[in-house]
LUMMI-68576 format. One record per atom (N, C-alpha, C, O): atom name; x, y, z; residue number from 0; residue in one letter. Coordinates in Angstrom, 2 decimals, padded with zeros to 5 digits. Layout:
BEGIN
   at        px        py        pz     i   aa
   CA         X         Y         Z   NUM    A
...
***
This chain:
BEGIN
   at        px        py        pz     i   aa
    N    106.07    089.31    105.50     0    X
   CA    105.31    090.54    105.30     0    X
    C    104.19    090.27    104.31     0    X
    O    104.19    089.41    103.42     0    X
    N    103.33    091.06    104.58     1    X
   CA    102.35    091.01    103.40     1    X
    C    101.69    092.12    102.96     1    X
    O    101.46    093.14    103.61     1    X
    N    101.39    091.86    101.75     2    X
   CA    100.84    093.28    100.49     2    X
    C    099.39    092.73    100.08     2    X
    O    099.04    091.56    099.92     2    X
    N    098.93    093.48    099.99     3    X
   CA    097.45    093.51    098.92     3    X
    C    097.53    094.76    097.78     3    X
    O    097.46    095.98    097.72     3    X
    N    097.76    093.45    096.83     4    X
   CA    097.76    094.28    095.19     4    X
    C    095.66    094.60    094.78     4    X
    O    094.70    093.82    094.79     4    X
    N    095.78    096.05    094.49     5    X
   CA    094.76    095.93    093.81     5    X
    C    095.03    096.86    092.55     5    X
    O    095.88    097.73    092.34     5    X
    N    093.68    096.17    091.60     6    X
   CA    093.95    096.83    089.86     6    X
    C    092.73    095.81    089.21     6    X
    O    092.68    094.59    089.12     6    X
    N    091.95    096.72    088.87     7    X
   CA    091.65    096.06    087.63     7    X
    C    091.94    095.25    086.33     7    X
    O    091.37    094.61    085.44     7    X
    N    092.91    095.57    086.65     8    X
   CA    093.55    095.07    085.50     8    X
    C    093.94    092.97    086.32     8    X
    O    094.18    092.71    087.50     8    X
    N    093.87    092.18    085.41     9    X
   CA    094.57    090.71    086.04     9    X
    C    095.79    090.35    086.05     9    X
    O    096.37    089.62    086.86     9    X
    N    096.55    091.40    084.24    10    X
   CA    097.52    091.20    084.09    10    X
    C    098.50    091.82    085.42    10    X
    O    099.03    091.19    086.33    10    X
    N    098.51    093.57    085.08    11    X
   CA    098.89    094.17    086.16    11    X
    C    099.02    093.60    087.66    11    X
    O    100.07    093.71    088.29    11    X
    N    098.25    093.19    088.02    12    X
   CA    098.01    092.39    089.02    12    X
    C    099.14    091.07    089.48    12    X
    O    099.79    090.62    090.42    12    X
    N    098.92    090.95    088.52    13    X
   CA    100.24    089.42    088.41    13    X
    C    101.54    090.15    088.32    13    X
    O    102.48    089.65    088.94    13    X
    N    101.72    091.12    087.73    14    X
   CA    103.08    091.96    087.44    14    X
    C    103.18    091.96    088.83    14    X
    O    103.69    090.98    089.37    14    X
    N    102.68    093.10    089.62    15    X
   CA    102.68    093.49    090.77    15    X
    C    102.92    092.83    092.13    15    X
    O    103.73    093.31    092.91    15    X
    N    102.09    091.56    092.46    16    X
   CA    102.00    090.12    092.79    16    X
    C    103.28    090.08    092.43    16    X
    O    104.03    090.77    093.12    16    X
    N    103.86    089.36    091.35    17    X
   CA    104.92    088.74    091.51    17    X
    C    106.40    089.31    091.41    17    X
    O    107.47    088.72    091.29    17    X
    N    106.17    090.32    091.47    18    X
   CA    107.69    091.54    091.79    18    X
    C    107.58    091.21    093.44    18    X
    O    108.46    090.61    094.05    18    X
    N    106.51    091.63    093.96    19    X
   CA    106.30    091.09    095.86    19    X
    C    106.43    090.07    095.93    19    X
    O    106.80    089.79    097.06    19    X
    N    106.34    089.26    095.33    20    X
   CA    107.00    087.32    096.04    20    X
    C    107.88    087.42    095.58    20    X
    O    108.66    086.68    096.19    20    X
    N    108.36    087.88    094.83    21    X
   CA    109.86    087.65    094.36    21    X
    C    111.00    088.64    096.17    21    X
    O    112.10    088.40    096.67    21    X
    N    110.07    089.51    096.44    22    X
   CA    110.91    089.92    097.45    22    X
    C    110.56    089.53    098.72    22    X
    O    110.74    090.31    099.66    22    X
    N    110.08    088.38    098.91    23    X
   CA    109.00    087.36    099.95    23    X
    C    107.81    088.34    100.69    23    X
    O    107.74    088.59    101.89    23    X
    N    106.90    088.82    099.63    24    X
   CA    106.01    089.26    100.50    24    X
    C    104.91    088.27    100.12    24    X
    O    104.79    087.85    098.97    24    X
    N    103.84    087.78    101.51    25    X
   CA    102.99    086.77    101.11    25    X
    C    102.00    088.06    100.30    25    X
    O    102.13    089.24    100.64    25    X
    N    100.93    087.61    099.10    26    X
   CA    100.23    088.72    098.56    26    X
    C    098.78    088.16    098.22    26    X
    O    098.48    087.10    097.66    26    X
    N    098.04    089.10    098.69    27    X
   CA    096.69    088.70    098.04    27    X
    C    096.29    090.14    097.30    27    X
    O    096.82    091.22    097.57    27    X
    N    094.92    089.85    096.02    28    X
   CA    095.21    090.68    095.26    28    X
    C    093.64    090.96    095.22    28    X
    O    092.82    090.21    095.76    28    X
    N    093.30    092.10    094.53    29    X
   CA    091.48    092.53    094.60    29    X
    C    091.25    092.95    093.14    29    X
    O    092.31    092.94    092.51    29    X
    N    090.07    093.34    092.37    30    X
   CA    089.61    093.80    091.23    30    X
    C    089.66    095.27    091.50    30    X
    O    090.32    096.04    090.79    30    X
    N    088.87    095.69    092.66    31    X
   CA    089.17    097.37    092.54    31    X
    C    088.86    097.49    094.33    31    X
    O    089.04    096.57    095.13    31    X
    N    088.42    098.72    094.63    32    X
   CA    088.60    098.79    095.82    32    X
    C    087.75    098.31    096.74    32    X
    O    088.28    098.15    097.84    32    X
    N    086.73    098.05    096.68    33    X
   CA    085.61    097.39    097.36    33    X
    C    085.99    096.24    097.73    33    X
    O    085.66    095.74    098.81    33    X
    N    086.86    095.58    096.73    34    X
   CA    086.91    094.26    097.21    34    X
    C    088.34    094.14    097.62    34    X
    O    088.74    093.02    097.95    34    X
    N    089.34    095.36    097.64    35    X
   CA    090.10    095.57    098.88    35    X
    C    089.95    096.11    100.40    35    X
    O    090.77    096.01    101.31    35    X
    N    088.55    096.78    100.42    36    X
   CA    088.63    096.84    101.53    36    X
    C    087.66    095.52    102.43    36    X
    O    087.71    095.31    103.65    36    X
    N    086.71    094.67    101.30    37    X
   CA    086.38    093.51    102.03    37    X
    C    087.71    092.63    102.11    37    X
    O    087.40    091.65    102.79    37    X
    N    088.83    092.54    101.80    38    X
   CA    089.79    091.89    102.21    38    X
    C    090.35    092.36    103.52    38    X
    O    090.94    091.50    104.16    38    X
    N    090.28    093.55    104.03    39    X
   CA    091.20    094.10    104.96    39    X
    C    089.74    094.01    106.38    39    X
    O    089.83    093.81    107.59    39    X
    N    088.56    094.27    105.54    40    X
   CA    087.48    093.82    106.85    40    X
    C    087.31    092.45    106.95    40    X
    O    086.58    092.19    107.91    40    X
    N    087.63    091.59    106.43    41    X
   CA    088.10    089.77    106.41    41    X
    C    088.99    089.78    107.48    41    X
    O    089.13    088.60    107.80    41    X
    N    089.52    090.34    108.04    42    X
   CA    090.86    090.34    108.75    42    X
    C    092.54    089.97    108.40    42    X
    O    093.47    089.71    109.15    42    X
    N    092.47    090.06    107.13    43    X
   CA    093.90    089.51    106.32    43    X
    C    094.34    091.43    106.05    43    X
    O    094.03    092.05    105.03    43    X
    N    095.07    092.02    107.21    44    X
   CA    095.41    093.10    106.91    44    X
    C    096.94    093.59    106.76    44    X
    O    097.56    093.65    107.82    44    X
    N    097.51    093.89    105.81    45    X
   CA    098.81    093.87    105.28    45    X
    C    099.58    094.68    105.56    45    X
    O    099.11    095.80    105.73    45    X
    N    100.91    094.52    105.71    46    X
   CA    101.75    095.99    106.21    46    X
    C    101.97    096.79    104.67    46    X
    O    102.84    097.65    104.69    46    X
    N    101.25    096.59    103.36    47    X
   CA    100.98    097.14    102.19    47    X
    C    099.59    097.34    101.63    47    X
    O    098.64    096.65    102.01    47    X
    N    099.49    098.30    100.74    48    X
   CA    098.56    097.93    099.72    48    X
    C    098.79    098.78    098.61    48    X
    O    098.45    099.96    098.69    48    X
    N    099.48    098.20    097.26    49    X
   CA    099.62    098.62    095.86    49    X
    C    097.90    098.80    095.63    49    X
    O    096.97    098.04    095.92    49    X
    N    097.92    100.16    094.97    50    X
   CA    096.60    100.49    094.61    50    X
    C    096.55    101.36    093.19    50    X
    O    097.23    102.34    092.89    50    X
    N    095.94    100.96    092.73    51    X
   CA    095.34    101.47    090.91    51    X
    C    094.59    102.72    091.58    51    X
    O    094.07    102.80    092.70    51    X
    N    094.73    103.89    090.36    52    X
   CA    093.72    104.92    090.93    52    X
    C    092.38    104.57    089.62    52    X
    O    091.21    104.70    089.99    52    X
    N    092.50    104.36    088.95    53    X
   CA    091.52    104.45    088.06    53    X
    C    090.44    102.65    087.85    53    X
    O    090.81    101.77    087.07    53    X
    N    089.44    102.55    088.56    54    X
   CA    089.20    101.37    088.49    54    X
    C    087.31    101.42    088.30    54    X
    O    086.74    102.48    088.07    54    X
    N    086.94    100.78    088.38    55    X
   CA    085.48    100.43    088.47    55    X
    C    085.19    100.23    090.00    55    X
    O    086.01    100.04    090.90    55    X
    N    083.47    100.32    090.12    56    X
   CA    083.14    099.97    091.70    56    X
    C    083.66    101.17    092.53    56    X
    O    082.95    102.09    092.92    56    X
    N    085.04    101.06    092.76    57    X
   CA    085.90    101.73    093.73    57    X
    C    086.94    102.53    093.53    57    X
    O    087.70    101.87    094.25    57    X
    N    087.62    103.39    093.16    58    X
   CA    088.11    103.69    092.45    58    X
    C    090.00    103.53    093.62    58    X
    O    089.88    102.63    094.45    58    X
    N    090.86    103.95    093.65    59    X
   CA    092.16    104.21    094.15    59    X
    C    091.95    104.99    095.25    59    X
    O    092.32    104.62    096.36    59    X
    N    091.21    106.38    095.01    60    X
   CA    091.61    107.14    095.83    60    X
    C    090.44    106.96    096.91    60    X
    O    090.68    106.95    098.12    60    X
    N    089.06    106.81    096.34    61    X
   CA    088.10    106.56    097.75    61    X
    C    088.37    105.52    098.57    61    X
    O    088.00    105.52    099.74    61    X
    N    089.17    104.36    097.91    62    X
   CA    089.65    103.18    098.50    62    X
    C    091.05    103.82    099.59    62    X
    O    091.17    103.32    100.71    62    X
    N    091.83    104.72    099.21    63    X
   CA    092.79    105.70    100.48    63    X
    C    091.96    106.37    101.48    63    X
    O    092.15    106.32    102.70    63    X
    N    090.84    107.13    100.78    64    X
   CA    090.15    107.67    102.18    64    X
    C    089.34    106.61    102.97    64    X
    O    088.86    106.80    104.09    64    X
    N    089.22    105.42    102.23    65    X
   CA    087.74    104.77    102.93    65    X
    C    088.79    104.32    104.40    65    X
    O    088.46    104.55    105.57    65    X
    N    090.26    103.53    103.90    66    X
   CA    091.58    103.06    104.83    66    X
    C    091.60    104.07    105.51    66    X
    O    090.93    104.08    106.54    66    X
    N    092.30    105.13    105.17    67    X
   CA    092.48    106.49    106.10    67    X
    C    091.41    107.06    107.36    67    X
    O    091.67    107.77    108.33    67    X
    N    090.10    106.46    106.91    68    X
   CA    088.60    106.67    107.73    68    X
    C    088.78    105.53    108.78    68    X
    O    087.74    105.18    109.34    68    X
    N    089.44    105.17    108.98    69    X
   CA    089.18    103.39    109.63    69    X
    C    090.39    103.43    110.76    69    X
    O    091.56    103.41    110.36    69    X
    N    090.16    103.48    111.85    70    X
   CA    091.90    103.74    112.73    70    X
    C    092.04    102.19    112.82    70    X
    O    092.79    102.16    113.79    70    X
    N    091.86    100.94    112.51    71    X
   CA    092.44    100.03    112.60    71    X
    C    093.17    099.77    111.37    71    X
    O    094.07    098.95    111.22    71    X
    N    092.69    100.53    110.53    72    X
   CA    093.88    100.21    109.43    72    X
    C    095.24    101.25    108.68    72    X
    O    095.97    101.24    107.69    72    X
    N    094.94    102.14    110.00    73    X
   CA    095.93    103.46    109.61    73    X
    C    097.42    103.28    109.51    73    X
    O    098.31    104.00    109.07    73    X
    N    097.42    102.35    109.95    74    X
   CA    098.93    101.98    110.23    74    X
    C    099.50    101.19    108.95    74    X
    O    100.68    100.84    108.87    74    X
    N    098.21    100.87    107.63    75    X
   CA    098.92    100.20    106.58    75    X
    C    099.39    101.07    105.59    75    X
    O    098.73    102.08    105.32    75    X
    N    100.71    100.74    104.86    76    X
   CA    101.20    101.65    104.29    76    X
    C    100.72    101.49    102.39    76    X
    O    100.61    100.44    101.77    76    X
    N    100.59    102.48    102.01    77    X
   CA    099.86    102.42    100.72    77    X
    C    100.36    103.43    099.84    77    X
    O    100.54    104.62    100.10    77    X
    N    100.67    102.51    098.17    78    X
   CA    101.10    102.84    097.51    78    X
    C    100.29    102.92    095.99    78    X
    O    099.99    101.94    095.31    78    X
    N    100.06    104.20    095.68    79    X
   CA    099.42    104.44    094.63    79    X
    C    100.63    103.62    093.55    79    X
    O    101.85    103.73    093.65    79    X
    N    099.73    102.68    092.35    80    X
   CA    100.68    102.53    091.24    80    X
    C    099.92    102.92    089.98    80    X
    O    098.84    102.33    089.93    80    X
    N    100.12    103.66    089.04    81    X
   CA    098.74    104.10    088.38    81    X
    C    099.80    104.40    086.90    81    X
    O    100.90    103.92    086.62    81    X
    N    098.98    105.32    086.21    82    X
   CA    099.52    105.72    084.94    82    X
    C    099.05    106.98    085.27    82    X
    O    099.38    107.72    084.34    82    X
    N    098.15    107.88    086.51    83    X
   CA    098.17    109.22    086.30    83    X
    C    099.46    109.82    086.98    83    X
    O    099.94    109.66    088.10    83    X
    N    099.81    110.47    086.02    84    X
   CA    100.95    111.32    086.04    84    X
    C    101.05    112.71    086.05    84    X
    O    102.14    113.19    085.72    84    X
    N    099.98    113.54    086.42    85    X
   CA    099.54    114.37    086.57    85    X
    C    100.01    114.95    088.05    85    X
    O    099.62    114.25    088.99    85    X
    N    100.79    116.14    088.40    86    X
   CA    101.40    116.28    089.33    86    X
    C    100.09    116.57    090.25    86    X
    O    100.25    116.04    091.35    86    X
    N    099.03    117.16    090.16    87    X
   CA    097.81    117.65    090.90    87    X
    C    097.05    115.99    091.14    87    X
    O    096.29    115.74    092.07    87    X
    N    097.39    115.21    090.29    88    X
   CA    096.54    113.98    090.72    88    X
    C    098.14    113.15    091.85    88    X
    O    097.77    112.28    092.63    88    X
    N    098.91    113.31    091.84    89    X
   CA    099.91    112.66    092.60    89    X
    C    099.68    113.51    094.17    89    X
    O    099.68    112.85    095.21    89    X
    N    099.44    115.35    094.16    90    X
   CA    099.50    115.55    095.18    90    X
    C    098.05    115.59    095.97    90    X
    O    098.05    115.88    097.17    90    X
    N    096.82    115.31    095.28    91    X
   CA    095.74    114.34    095.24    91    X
    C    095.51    113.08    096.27    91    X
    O    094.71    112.86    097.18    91    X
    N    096.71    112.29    095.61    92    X
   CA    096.81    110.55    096.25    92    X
    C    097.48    110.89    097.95    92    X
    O    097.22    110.29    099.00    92    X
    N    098.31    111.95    097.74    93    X
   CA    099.59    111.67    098.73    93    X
    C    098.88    113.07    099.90    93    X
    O    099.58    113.48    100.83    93    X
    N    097.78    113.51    099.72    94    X
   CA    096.77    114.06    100.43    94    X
    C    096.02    113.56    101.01    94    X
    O    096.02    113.75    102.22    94    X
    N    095.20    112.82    100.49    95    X
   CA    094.28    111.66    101.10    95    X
    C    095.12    110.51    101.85    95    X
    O    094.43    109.76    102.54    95    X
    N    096.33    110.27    101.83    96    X
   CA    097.15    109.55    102.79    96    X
    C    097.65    108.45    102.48    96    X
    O    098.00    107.56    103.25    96    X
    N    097.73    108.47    100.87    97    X
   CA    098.94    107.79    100.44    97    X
    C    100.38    108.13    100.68    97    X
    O    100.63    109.34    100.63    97    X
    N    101.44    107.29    100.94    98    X
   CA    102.63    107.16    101.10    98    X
    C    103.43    107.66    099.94    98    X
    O    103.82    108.83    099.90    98    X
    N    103.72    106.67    098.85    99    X
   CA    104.26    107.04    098.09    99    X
    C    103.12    106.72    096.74    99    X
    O    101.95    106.35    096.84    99    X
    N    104.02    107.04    095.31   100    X
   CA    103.29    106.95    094.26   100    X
    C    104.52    106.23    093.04   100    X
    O    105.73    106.46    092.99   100    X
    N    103.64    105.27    092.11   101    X
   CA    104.45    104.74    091.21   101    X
    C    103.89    104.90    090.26   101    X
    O    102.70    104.57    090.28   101    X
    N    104.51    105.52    088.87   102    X
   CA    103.51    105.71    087.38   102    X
    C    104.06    104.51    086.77   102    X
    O    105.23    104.19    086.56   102    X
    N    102.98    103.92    086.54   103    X
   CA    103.60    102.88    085.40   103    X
    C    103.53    103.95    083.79   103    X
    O    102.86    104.91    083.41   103    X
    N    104.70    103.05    083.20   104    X
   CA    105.00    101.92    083.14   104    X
    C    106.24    102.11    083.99   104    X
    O    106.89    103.16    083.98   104    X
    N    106.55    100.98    084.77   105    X
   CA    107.56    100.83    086.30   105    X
    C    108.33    099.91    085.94   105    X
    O    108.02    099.08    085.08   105    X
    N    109.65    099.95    086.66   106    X
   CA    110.43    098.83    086.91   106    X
    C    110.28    098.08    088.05   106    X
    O    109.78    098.67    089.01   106    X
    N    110.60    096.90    088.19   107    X
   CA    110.93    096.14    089.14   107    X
    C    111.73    096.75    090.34   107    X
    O    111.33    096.89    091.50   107    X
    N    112.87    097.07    089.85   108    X
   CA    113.32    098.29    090.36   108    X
    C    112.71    099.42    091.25   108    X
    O    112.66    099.54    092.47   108    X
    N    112.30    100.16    090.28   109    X
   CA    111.37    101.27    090.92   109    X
    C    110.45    100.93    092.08   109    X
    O    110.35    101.65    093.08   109    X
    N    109.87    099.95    091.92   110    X
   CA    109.20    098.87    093.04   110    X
    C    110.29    098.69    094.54   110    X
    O    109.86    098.97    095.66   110    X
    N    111.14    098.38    094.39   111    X
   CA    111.90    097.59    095.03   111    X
    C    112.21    099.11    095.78   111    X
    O    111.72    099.44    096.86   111    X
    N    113.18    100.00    094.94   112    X
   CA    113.27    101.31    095.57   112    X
    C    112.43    102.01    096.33   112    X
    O    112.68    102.30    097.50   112    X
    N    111.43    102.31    095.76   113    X
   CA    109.95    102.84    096.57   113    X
    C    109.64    102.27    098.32   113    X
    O    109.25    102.86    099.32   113    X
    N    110.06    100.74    098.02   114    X
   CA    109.75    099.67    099.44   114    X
    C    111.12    100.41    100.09   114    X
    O    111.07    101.13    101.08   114    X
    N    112.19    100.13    099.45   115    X
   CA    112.89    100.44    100.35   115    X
    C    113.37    101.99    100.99   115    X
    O    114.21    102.22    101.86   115    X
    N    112.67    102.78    100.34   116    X
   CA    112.35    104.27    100.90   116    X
    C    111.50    103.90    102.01   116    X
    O    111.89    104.35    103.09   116    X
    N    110.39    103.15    102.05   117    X
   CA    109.83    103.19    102.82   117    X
    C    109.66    102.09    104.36   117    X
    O    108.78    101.94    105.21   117    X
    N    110.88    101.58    104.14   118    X
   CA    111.59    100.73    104.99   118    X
    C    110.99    099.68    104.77   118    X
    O    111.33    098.99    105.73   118    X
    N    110.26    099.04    104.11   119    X
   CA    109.30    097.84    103.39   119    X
    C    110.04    096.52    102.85   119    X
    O    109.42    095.50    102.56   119    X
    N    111.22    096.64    102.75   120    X
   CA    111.81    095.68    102.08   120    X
    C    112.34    094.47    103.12   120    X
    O    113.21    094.75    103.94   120    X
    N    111.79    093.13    103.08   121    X
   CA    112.00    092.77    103.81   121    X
    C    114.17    092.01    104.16   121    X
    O    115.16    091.81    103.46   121    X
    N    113.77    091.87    105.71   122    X
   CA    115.36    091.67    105.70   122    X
    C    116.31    091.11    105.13   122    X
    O    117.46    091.54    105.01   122    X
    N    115.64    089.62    104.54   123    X
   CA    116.95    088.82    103.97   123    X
    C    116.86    088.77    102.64   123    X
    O    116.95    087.78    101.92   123    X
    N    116.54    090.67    102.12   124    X
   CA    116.50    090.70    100.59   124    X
    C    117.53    091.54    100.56   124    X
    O    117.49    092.60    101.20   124    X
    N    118.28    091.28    100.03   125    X
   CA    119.72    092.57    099.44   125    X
    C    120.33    092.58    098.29   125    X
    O    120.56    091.58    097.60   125    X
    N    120.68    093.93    097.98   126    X
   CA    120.68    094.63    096.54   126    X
    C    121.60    093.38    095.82   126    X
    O    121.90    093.45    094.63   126    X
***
């Protein structure tokens, strides 16, 4: 399976990244959204994409509608991971056609749970 982490952030990024290889997802990762959606118009398109709402260039959520605008990529499933915690900014993300939502600060866990709500977890990973 594969994910595309995006975040401004490098650290975050690597957090994120490597919670998904740890559960064998192959992952490539972006600065903000622009240069997630030139990854997904590259043709490397993922059955994920962890997404920051607050970024430069692109922000989280125009990067959900720009995916959501596009019927070849409707079918990828996308997960806000952010620090807004704001119930109007969560029902915001999950409007524009995000899946689910994760506030950091997150667990590994919480990660893992979220995938596997959303049937994401791949097979020969168990609790």
């Amino acid at each position: 399976m594969r994910a595309l982490v995006i975040d401004d952030s490098k650290v975050m990024r690597r957090i994120v990244a490597g919670i998904l290889e740890g559960l064998g997802y192959e992952v490539q990762q972006a600065g903000h959204g622009r240069e997630g959606l030139d990854v997904l118009a590259g043709g490397w398109v993922p059955e994920l994409v962890c997404v920051d709402w607050n970024m430069p260039v692109m922000d989280g959520l125009q990067f959900v509608s720009a995916v959501r605008s596009n019927p070849t990529w409707r079918h990828v499933t996308i997960m806000m991971v952010t620090s807004e915690s704001e119930h109007g900014q969560i029902v915001r993300a999950l409007a524009a056609g995000a899946h689910e939502y994760v506030i950091k600060p997150f667990t590994a866990d919480a990660i893992r749970d979220k995938l596997a709500l959303l049937g994401l977890l791949p097979q020969d990973v168990v609790r």
